[in-house]
C-alpha positions, 0 to 999 in steps of 0.5 A: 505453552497455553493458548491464553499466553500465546494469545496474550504474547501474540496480540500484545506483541502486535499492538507493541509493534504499532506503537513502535511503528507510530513512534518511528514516524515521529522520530523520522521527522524530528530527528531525521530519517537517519535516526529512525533507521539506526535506532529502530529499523536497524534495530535487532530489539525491532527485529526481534518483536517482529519474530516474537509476533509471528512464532507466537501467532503461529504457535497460537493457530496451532494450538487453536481450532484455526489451524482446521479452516485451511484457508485462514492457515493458508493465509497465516502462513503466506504472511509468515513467507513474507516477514521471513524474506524479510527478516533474510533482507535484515540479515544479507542485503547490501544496498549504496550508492555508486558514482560514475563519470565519463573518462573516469576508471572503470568502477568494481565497488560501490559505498553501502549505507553503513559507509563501508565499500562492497566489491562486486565481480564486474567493473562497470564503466560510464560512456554517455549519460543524458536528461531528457526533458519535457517540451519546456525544457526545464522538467525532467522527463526520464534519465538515461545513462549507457554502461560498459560492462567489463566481466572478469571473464567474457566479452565486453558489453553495453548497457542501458539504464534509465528510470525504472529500468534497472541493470540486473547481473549476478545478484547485483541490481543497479538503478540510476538515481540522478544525472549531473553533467557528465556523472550519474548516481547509481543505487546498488541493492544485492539482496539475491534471497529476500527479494524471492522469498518475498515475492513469493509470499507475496504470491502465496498471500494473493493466493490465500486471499483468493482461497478465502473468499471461495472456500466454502467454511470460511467466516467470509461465506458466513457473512455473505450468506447472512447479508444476502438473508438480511438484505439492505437497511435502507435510509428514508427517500423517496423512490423518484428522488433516489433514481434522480440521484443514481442518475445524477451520479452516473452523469458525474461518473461519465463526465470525470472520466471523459476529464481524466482521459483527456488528462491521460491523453495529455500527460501520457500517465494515468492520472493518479500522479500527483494529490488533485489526481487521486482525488478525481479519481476517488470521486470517479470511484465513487460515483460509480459506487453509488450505482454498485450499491444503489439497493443499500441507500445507506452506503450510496448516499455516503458514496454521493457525499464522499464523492461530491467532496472529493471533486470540489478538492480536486477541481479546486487544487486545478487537476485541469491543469497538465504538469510534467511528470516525475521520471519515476512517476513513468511506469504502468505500476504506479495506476496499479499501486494507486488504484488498489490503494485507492479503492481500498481507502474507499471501501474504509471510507464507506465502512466509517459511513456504515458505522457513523450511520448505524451509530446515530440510529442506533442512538435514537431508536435503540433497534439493536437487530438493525445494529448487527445487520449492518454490521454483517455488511461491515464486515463483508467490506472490511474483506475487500478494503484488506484484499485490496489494500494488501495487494496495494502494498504488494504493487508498491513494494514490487515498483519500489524494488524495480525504481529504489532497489529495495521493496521496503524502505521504511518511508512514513507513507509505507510504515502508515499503509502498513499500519492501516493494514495491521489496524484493519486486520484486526477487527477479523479476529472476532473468536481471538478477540471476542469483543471485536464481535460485538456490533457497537464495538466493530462500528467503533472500530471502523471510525478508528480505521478510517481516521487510520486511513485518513491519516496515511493519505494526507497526514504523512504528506503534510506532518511527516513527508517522505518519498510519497508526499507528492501525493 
């Protein structure tokens, strides 16, 4: 096959599959969750686009000079690990629900999504369930339910389940969902060989990452040893009124931190449960990434701006306030997930700076060096946002997988990470994609990115809901 048609069959498959997953979105939200999962998730035409995208991208590295630097191979592959543990969840997984109550029989089969009934080789029995609430008496703060496990074969046995603590045997994963009065709703997931095969493309994914960044022929090392010979473009300040600002912003820096710990302190969760949270925590973020790029004025101005605003949002959304926290919300993995997130949407947030800035001088003195210039720092941020916001999704989908039992579930917050993260890919393909090389175009991508980017974090909350519209 030639190497322009696995191209073309590659990309365009690609740039199919966002339309697709844009599409989606809006289906979900018009016509229901239901519909979107029926008519596209659960769809084989969906499925087999997917495989379509990853043998031809395969075929395509192999038959280009890619498959010699190892540590992009490596990478490749990793991904390919992760979409065939998902396509063997597409094919084996069983997932439903399972209603208990006290003094009821002694339950062996649970209803699935398609509305059949799956047997599974135990009974499972309710003996006591409770909520657990906060001091005010009326919000939830964990649920809590005790089952007796009844094997075909062995002893009798006792179980504990509560938000995010699953119940694990033989394949079956059992996570209590609600409690009313004397029932509870359990989600049952049995998915014995996705959930592995994923996790480790998960793993091998983070490996290859790290790979890329020390290995030594890679287009990362290239681009650092060019920003490092090129230096910072730097805006016109002067020099005592630049260190008022870096002063100003470490203030800043320490005095919402100390904010946030007391917030901590009084919640018991980190403080990035709720939208007034996370935006504290990006301007904490950024602040300090005033001081971290102090040399290059151009992004610690940006830094300033973005942070200053995202502190008047927070403060006048009342993040002083303390609030209960949603049981599921309770787990050491959700700062995990939404830091990595976060920090990730940051570095897209200084890419949009970089380019806004280099595209309105450009457009004023036509100094096409200092264009490429900033464009070699662009690309060294577009690395990290990727790195981070991969292993953002990678911390999600291993909470959802512990909460839901499931690490994919096609929520509109999910599919448009997942869109951000496909959008955000491309612009490293410069030698596939020759005009993604160019600095005018690369700049332009990076606003299409952010805008990408702005859309996943507050237009799903507000357009298309879902199980992230808390945040």
């Amino acid at each position: 096959m030639k190497v322009n048609l696995l191209k073309y069959l590659s990309f365009g498959s690609l740039a199919l599959l966002l339309v697709v997953l844009v599409a989606s979105t809006l289906v979900g939200t018009v016509w229901g969750a239901a519909v979107a999962h029926e008519y596209i998730y659960s769809s084989p035409l969906f499925a087999a686009l997917w495989a379509v995208m990853l043998v031809s991208s395969l075929l395509y590295i192999f038959k280009t000079p890619m498959r010699r630097v190892a540590a992009s191979l490596f990478l490749h592959l990793a991904f390919a690990v992760v979409l065939v543990g998902a396509f063997v969840t597409y094919c084996t997984a069983e997932r439903g629900r399972l209603n208990l109550c006290k003094e009821a029989a002694p339950a062996s089969m649970f209803v699935t999504d398609e509305g059949s009934l799956a047997k599974f080789p135990f009974r499972l029995l309710l003996k006591d369930c409770r909520v657990e609430y906060y001091e005010d008496g009326v919000s939830p703060r964990d649920y809590v339910a005790t089952l007796a496990v009844l094997p075909a074969v062995g002893d009798v046995s006792s179980v504990s389940l509560s938000m995010n603590n699953v119940y694990d045997r033989a394949g079956y994963r059992f996570c209590l969902s609600s409690v009313d009065d004397d029932c509870v709703t359990l989600l049952v997931s049995h998915d014995p060989w996705g959930v592995p095969i994923s996790y480790a493309g998960y793993l091998l994914t983070v490996i290859g990452f790290i790979f890329l960044f020390v290995a030594r022929n890679t287009q990362k090392r290239v681009l650092m040893q060019r920003l490092v010979a090129i230096g910072y473009p730097r805006i016109n300040m002067p020099s005592f009124h630049w260190w008022q600002l870096v002063a100003i912003s470490m203030l800043l820096f320490v005095v919402i931190g100390y904010l946030g710990i007391l917030r901590w302190a009084d919640s018991g969760v980190f403080p990035v449960s709720n939208s007034a949270e996370v935006m504290m925590f990006i301007a904490w973020c950024a602040f300090f990434a005033v001081f971290f790029f102090r040399t290059n004025r151009t992004l610690a101005f940006g830094a300033f701006v973005l942070a200053l605003i995202c502190a008047i949002v927070s403060f006048s959304s009342g993040v002083g306030a303390s609030g209960p926290v949603q049981p599921v919300l309770r787990t050491p993995l959700l700062p995990m997930h939404v830091i990595t997130i976060i920090l990730s949407y940051v570095f897209i947030g200084l890419l949009a700076v970089n380019a806004l800035v280099s595209l309105v001088v450009y457009w004023f003195n036509k100094d096409y060096r200092r264009l490429e210039n900033t464009a070699v720092s662009g690309r060294v941020m577009l690395y990290y946002a990727t790195w981070l916001l991969v292993a953002g999704i990678f911390l999600g989908a291993a909470w959802a997988n512990i909460s839901w039992g499931r690490y994919w579930g096609w929520d509109p917050k999910e599919v448009w990470a997942l869109i951000t993260l496909l959008v955000c890919s491309a612009g490293f393909h410069t030698r596939s994609l020759p005009f993604m090389a160019r600095p005018l175009v690369f700049h332009a991508f990076c606003l299409v990115a952010f805008l990408v980017m702005l859309f996943t974090f507050f237009g799903v909350n507000y357009l298309l809901g879902g199980l992230h519209s808390y945040a």
